[in-house]
mmCIF file of the N, C-alpha and C atoms, coordinates in Angstrom:
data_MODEL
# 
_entry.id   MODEL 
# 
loop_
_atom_site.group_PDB 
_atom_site.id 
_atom_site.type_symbol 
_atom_site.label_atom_id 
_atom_site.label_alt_id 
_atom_site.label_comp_id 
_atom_site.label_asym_id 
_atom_site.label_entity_id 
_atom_site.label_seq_id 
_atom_site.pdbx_PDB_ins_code 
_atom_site.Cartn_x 
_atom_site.Cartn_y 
_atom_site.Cartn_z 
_atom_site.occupancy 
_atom_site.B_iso_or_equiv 
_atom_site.pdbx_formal_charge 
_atom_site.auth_seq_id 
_atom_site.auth_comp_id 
_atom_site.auth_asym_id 
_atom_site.auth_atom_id 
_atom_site.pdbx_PDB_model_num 
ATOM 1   N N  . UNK A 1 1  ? 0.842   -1.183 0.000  1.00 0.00 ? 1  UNK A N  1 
ATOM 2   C CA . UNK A 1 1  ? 0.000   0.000  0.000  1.00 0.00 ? 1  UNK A CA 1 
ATOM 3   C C  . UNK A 1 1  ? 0.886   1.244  0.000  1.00 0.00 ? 1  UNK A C  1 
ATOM 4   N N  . UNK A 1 2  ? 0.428   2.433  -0.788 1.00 0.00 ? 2  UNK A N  1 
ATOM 5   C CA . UNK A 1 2  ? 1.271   3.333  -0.837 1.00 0.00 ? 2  UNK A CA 1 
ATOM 6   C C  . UNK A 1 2  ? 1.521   4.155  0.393  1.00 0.00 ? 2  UNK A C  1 
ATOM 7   N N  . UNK A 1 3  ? 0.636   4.242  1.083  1.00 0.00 ? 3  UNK A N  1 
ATOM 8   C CA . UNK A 1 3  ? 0.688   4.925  2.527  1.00 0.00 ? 3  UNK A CA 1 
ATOM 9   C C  . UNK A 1 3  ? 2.017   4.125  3.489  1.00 0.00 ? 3  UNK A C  1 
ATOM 10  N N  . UNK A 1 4  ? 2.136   2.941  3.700  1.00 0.00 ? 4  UNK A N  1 
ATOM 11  C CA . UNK A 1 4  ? 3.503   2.093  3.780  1.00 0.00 ? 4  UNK A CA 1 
ATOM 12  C C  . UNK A 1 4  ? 4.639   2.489  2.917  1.00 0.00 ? 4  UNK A C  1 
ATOM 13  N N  . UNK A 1 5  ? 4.552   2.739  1.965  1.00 0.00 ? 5  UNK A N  1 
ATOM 14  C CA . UNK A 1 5  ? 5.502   3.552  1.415  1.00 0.00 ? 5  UNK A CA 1 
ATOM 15  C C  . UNK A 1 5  ? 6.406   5.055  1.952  1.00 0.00 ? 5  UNK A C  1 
ATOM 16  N N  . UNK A 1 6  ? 5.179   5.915  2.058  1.00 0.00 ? 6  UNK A N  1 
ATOM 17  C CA . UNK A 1 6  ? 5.214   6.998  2.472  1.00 0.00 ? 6  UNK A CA 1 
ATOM 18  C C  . UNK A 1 6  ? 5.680   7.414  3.881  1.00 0.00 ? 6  UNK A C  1 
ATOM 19  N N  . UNK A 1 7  ? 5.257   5.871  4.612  1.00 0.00 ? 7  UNK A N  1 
ATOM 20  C CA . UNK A 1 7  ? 5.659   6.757  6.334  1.00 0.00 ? 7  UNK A CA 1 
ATOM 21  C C  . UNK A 1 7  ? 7.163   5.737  6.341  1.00 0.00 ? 7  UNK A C  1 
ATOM 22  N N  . UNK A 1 8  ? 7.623   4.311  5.588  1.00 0.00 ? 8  UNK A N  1 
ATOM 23  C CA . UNK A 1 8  ? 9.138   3.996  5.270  1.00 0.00 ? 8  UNK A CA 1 
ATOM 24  C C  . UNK A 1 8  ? 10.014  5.102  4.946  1.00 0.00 ? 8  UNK A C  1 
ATOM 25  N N  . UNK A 1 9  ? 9.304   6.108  3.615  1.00 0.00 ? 9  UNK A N  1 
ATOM 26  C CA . UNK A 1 9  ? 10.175  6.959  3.153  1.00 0.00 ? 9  UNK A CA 1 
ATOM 27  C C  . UNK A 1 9  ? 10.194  8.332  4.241  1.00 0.00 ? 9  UNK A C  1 
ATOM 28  N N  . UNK A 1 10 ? 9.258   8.628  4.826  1.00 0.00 ? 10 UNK A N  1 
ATOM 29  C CA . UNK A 1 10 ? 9.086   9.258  5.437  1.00 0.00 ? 10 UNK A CA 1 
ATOM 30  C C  . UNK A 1 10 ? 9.621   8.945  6.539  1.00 0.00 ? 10 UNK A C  1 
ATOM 31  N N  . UNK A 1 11 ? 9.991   7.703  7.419  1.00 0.00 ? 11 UNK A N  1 
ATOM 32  C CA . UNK A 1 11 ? 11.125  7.388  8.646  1.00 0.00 ? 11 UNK A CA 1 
ATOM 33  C C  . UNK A 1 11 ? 12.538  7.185  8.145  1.00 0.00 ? 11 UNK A C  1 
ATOM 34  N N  . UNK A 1 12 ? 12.854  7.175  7.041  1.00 0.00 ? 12 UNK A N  1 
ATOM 35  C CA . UNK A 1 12 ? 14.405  7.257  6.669  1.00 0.00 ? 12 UNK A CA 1 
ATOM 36  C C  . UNK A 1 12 ? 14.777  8.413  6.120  1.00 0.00 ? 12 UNK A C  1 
ATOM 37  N N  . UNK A 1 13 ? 13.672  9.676  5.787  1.00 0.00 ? 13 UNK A N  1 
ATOM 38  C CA . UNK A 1 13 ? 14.046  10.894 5.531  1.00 0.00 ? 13 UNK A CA 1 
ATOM 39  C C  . UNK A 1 13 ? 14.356  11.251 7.146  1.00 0.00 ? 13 UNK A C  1 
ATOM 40  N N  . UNK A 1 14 ? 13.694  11.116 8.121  1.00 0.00 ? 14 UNK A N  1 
ATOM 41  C CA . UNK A 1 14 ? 14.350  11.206 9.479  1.00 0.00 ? 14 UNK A CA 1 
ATOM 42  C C  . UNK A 1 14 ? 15.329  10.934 9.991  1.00 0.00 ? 14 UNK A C  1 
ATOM 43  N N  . UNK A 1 15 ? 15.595  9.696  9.432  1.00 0.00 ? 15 UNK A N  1 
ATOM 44  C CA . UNK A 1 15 ? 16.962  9.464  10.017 1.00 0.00 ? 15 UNK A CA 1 
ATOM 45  C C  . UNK A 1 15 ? 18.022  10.134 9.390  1.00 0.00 ? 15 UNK A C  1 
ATOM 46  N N  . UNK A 1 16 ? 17.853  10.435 8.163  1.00 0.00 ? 16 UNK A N  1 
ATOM 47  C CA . UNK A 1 16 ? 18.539  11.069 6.995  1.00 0.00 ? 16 UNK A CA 1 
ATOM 48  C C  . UNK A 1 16 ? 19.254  12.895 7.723  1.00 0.00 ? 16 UNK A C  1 
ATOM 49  N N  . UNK A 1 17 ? 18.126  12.626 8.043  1.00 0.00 ? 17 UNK A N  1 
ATOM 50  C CA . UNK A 1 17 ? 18.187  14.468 8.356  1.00 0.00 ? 17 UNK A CA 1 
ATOM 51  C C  . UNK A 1 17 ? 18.660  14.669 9.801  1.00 0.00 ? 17 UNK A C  1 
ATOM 52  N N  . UNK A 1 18 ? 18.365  13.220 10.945 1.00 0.00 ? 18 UNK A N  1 
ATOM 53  C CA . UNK A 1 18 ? 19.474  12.910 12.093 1.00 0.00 ? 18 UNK A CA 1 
ATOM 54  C C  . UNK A 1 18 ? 21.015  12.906 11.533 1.00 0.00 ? 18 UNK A C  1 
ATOM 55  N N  . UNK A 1 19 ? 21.477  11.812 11.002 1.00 0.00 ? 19 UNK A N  1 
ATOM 56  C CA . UNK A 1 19 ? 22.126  11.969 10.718 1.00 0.00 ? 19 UNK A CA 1 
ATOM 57  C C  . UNK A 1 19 ? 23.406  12.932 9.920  1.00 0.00 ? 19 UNK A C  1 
ATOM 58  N N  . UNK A 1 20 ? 22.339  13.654 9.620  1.00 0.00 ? 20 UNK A N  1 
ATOM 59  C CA . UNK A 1 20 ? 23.489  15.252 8.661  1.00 0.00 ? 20 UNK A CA 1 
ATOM 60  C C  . UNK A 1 20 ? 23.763  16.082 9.782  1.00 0.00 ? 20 UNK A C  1 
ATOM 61  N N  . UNK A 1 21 ? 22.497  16.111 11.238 1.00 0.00 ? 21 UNK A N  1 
ATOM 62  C CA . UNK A 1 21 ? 22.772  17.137 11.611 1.00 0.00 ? 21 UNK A CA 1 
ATOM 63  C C  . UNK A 1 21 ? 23.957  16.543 12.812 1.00 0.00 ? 21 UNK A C  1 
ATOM 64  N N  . UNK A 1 22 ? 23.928  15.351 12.720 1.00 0.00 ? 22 UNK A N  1 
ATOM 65  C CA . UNK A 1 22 ? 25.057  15.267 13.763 1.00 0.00 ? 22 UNK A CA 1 
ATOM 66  C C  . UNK A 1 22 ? 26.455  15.724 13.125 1.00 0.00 ? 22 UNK A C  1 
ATOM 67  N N  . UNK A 1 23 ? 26.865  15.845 11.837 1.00 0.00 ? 23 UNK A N  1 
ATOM 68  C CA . UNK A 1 23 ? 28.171  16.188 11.502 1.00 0.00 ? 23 UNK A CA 1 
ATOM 69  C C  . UNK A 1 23 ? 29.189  15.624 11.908 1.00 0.00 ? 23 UNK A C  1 
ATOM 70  N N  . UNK A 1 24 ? 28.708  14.267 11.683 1.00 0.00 ? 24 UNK A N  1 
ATOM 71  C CA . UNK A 1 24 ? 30.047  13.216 11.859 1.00 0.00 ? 24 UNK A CA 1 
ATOM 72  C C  . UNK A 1 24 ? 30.001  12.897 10.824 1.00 0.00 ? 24 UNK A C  1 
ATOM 73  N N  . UNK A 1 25 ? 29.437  13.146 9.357  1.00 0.00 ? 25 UNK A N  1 
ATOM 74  C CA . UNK A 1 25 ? 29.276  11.966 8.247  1.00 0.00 ? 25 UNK A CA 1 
ATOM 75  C C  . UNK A 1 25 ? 30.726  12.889 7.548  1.00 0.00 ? 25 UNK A C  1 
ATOM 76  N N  . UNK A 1 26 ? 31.495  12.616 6.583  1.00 0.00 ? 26 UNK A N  1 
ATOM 77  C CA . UNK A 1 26 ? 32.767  12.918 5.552  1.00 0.00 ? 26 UNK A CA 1 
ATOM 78  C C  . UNK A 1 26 ? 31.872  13.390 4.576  1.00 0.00 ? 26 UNK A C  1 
ATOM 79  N N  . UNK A 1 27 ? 32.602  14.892 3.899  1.00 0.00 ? 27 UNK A N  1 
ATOM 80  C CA . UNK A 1 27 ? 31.600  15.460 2.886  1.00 0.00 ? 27 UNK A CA 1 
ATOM 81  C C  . UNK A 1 27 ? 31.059  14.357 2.001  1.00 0.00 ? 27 UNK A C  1 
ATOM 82  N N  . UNK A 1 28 ? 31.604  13.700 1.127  1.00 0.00 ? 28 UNK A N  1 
ATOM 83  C CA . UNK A 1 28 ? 31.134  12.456 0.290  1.00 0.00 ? 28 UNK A CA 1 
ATOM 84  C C  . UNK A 1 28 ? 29.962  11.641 0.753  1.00 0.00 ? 28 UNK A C  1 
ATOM 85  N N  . UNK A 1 29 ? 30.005  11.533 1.821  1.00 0.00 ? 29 UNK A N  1 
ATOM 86  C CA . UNK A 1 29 ? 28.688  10.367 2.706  1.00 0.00 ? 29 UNK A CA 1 
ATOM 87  C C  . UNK A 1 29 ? 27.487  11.872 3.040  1.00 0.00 ? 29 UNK A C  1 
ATOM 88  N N  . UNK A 1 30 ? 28.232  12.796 3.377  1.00 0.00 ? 30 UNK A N  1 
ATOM 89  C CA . UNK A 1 30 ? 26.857  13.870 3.189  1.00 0.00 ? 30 UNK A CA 1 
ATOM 90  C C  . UNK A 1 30 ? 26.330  14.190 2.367  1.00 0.00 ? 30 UNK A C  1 
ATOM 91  N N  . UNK A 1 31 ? 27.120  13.805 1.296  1.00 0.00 ? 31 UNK A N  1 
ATOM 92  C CA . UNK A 1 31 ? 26.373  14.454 -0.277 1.00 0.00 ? 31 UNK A CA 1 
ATOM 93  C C  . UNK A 1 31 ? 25.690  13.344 -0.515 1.00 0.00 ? 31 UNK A C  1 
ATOM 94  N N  . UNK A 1 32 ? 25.886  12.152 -0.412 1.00 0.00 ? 32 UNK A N  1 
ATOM 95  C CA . UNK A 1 32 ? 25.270  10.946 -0.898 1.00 0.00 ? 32 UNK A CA 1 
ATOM 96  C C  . UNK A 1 32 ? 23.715  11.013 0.257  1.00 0.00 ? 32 UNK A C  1 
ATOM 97  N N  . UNK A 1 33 ? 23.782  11.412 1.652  1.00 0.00 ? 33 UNK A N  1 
ATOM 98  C CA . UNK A 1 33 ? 22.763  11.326 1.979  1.00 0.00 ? 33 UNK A CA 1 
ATOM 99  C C  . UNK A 1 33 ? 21.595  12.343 2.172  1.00 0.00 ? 33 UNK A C  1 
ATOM 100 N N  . UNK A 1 34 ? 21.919  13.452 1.437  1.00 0.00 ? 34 UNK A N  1 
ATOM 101 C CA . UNK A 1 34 ? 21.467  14.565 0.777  1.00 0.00 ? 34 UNK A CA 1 
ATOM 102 C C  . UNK A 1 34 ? 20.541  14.093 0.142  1.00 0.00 ? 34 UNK A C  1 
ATOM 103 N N  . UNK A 1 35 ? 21.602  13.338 -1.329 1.00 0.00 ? 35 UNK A N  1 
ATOM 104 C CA . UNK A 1 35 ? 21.023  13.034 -2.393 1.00 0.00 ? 35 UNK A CA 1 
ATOM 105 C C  . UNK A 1 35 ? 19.860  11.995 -2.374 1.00 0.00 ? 35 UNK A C  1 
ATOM 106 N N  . UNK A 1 36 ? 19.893  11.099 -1.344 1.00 0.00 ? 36 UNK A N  1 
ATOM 107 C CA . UNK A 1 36 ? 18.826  10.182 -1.130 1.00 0.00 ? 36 UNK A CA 1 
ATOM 108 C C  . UNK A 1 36 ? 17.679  11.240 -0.422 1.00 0.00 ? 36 UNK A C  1 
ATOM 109 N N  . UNK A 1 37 ? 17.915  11.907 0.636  1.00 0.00 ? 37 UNK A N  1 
ATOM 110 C CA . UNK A 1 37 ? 17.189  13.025 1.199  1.00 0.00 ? 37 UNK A CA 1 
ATOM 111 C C  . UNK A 1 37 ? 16.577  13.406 0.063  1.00 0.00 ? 37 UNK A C  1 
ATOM 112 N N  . UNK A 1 38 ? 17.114  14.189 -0.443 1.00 0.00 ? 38 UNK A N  1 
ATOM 113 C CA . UNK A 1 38 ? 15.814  14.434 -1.945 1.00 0.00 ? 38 UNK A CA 1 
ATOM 114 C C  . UNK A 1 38 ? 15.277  14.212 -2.268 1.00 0.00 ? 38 UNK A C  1 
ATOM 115 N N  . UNK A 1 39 ? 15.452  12.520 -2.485 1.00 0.00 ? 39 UNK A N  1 
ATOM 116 C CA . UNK A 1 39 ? 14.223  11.870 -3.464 1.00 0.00 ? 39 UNK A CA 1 
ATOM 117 C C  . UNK A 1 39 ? 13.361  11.395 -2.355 1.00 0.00 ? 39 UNK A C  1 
ATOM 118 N N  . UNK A 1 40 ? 13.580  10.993 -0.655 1.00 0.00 ? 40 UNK A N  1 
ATOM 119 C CA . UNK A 1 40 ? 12.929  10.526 0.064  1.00 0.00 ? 40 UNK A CA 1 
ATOM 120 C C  . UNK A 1 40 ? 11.668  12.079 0.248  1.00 0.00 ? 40 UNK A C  1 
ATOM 121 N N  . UNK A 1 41 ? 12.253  13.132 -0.305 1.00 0.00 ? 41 UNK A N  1 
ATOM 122 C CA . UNK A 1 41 ? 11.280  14.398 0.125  1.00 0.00 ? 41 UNK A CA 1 
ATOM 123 C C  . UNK A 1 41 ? 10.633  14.600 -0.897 1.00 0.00 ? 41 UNK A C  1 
ATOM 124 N N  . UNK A 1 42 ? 10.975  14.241 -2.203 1.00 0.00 ? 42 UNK A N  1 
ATOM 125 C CA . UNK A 1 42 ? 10.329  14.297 -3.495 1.00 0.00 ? 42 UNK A CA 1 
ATOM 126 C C  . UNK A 1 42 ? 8.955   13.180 -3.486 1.00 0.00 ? 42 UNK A C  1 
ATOM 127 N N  . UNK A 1 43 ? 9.532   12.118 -3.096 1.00 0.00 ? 43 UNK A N  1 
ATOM 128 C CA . UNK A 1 43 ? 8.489   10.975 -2.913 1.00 0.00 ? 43 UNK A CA 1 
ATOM 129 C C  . UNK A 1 43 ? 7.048   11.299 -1.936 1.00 0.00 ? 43 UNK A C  1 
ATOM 130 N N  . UNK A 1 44 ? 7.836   11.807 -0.677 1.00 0.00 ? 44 UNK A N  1 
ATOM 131 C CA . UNK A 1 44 ? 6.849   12.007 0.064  1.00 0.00 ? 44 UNK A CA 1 
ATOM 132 C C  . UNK A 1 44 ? 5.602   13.394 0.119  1.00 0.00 ? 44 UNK A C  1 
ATOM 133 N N  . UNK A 1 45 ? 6.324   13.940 -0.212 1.00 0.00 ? 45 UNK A N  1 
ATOM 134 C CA . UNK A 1 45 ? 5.658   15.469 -1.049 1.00 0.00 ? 45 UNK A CA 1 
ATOM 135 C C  . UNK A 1 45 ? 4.672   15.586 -2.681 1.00 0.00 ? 45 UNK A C  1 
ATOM 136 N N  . UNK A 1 46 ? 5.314   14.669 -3.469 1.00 0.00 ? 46 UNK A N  1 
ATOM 137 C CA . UNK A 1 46 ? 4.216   13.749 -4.459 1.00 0.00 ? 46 UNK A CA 1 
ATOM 138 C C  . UNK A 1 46 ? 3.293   13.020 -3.734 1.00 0.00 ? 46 UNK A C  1 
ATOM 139 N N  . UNK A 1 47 ? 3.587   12.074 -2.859 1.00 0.00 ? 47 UNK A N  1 
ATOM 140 C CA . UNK A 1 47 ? 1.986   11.148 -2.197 1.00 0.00 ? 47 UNK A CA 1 
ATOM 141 C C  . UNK A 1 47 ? 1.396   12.306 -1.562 1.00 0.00 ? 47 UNK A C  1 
ATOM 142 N N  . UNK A 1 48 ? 1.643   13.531 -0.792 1.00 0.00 ? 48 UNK A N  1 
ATOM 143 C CA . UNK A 1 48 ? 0.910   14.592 0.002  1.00 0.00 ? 48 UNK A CA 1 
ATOM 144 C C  . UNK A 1 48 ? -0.085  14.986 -1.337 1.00 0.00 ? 48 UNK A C  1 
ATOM 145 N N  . UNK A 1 49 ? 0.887   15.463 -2.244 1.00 0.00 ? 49 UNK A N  1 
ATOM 146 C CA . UNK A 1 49 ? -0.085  16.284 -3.107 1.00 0.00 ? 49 UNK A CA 1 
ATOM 147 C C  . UNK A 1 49 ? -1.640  15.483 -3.745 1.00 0.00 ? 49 UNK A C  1 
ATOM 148 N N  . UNK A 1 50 ? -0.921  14.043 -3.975 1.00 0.00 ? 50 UNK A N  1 
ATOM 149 C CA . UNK A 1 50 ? -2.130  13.359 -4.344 1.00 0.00 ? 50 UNK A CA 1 
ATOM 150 C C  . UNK A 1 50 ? -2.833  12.938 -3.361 1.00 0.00 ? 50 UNK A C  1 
ATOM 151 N N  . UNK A 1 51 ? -2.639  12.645 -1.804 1.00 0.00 ? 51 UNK A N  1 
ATOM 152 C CA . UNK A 1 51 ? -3.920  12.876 -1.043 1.00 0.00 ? 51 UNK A CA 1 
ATOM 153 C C  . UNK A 1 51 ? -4.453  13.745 -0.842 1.00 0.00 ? 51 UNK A C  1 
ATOM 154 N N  . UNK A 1 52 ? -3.660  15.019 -1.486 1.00 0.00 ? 52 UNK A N  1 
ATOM 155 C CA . UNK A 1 52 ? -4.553  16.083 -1.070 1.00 0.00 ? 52 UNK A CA 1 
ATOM 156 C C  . UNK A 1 52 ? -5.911  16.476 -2.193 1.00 0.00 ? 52 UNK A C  1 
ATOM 157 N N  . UNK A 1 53 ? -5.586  16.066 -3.230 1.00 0.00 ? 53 UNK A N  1 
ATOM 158 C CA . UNK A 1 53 ? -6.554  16.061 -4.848 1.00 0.00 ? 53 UNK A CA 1 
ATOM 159 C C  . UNK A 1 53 ? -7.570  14.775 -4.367 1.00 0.00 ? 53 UNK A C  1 
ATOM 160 N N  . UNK A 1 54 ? -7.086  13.639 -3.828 1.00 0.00 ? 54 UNK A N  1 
ATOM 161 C CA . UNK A 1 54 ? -8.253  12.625 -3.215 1.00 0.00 ? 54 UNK A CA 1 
ATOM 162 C C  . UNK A 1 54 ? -9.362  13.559 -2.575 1.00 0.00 ? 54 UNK A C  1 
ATOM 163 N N  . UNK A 1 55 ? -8.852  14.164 -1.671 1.00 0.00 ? 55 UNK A N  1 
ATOM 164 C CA . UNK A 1 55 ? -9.507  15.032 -0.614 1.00 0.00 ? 55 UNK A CA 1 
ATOM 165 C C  . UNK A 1 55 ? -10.657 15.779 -1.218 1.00 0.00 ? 55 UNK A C  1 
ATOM 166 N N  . UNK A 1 56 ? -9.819  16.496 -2.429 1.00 0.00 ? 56 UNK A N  1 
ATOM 167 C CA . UNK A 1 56 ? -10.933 17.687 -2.968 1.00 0.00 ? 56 UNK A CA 1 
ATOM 168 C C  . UNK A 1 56 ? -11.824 16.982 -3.690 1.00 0.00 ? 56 UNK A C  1 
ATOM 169 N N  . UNK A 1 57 ? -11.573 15.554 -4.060 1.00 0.00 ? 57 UNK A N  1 
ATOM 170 C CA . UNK A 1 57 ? -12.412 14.857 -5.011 1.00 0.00 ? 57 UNK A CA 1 
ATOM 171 C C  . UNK A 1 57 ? -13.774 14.318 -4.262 1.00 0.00 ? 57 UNK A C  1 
ATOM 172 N N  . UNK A 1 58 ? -13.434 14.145 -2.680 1.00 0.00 ? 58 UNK A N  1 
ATOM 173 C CA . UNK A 1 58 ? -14.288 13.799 -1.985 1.00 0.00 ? 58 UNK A CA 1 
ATOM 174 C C  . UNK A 1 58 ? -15.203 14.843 -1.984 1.00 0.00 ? 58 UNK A C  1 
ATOM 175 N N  . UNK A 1 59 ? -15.031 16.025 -1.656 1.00 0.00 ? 59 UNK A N  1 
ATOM 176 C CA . UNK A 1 59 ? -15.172 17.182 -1.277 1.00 0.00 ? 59 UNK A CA 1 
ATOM 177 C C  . UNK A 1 59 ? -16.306 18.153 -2.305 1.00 0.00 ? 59 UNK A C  1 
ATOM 178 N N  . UNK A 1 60 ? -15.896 17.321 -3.263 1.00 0.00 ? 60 UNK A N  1 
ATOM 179 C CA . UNK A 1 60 ? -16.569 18.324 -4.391 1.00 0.00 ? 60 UNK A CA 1 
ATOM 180 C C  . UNK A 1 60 ? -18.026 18.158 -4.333 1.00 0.00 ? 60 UNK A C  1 
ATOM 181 N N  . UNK A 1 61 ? -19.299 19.197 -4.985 1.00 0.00 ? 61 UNK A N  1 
ATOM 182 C CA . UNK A 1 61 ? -20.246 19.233 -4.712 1.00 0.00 ? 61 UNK A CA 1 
ATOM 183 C C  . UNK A 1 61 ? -20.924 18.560 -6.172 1.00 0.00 ? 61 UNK A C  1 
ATOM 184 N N  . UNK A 1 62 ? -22.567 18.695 -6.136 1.00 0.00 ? 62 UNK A N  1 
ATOM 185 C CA . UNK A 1 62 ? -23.007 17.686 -6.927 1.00 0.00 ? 62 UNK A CA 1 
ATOM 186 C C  . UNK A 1 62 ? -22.879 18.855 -8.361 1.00 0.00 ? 62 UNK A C  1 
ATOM 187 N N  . UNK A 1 63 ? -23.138 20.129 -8.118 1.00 0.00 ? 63 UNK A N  1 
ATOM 188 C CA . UNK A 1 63 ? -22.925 20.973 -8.988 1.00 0.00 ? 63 UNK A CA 1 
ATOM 189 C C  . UNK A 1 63 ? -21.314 21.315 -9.497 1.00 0.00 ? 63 UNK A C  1 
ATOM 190 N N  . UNK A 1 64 ? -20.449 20.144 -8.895 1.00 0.00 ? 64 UNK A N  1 
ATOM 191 C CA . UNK A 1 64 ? -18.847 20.362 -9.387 1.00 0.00 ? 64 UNK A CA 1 
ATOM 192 C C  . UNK A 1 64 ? -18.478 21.560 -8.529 1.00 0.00 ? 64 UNK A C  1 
ATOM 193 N N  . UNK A 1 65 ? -18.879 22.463 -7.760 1.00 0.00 ? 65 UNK A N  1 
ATOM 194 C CA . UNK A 1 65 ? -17.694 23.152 -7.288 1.00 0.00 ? 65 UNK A CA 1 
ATOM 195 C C  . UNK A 1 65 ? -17.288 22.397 -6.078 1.00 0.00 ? 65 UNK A C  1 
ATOM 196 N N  . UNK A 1 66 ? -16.668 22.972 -5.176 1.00 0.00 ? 66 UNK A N  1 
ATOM 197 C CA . UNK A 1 66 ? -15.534 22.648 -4.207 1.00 0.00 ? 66 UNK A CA 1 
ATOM 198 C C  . UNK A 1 66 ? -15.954 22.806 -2.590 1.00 0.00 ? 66 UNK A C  1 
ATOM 199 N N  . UNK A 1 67 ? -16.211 22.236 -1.910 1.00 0.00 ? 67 UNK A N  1 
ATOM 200 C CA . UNK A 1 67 ? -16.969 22.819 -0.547 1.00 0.00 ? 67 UNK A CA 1 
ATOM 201 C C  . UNK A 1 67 ? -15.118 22.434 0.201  1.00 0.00 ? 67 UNK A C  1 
ATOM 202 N N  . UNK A 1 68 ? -14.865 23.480 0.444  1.00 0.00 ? 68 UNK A N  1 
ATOM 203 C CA . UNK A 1 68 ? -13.735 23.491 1.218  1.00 0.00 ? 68 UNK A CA 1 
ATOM 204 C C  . UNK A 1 68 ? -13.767 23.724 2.765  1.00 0.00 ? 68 UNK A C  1 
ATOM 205 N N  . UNK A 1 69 ? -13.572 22.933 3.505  1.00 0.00 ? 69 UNK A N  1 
ATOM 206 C CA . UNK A 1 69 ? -13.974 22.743 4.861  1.00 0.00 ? 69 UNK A CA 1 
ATOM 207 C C  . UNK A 1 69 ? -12.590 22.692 6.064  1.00 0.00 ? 69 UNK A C  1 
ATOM 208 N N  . UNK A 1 70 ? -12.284 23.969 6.573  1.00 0.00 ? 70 UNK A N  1 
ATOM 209 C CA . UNK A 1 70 ? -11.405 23.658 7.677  1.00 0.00 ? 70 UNK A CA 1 
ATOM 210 C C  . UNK A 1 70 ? -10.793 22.206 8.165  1.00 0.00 ? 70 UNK A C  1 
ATOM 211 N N  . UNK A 1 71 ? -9.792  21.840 8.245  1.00 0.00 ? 71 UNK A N  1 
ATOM 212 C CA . UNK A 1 71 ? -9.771  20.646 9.043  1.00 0.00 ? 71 UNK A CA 1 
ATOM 213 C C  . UNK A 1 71 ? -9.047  21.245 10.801 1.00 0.00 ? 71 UNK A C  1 
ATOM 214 N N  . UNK A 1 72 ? -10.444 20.756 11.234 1.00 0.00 ? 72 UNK A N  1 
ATOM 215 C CA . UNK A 1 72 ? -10.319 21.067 12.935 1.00 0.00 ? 72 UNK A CA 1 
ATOM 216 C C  . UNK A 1 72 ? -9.767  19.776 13.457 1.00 0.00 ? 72 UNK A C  1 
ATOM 217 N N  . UNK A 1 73 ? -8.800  19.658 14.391 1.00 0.00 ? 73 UNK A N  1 
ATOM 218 C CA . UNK A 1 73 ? -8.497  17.962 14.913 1.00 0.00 ? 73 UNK A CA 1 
ATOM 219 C C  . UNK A 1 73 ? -9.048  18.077 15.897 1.00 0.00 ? 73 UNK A C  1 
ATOM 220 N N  . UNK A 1 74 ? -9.403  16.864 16.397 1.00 0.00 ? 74 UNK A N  1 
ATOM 221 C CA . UNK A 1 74 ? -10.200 16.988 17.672 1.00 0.00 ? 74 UNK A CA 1 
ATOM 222 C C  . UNK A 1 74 ? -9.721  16.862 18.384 1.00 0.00 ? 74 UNK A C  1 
ATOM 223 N N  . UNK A 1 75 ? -9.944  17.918 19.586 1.00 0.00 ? 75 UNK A N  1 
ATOM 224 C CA . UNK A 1 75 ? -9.437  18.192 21.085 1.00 0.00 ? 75 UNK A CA 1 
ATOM 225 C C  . UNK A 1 75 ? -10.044 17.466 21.865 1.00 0.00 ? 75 UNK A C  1 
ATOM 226 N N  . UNK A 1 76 ? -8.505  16.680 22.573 1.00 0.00 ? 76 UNK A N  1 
ATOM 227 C CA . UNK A 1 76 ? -8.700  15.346 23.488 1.00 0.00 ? 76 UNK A CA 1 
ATOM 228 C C  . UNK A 1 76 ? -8.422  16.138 24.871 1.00 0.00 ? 76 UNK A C  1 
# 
């Protein structure tokens, strides 16, 4: 499932971004985990955008426009 995808890529962009900020890695191993950083933020920022078009698809009215609705989280 792509959501398994997203929170994998999304826990090794974490570690990704632990790891740079400790500044133990040799420029070469920082650039390399940069470069994975990227695509782990590219990946995860593409699945955002398309749940977010799911969303509006739900969302939409019978006349096609858009009922755009706050999202409130609920206070526990």
């Amino acid at each position: 499932m792509a959501t398994d995808k997203f929170e994998v890529s999304l826990k090794k962009l974490e570690e990704i971004v632990t790891r740079l900020e400790t500044g133990s890695l040799s420029l070469e191993d920082s650039l390399k985990a940069f470069e994975e950083g990227v695509k782990h933020s590219a990946f995860c920022s593409s699945r955002l955008d398309e749940a977010e078009r799911r969303v509006e698809i739900l969302l939409r009215q019978k006349d096609g426009s858009l009922k755009r609705e706050p999202f409130e989280p609920d206070e526990e």
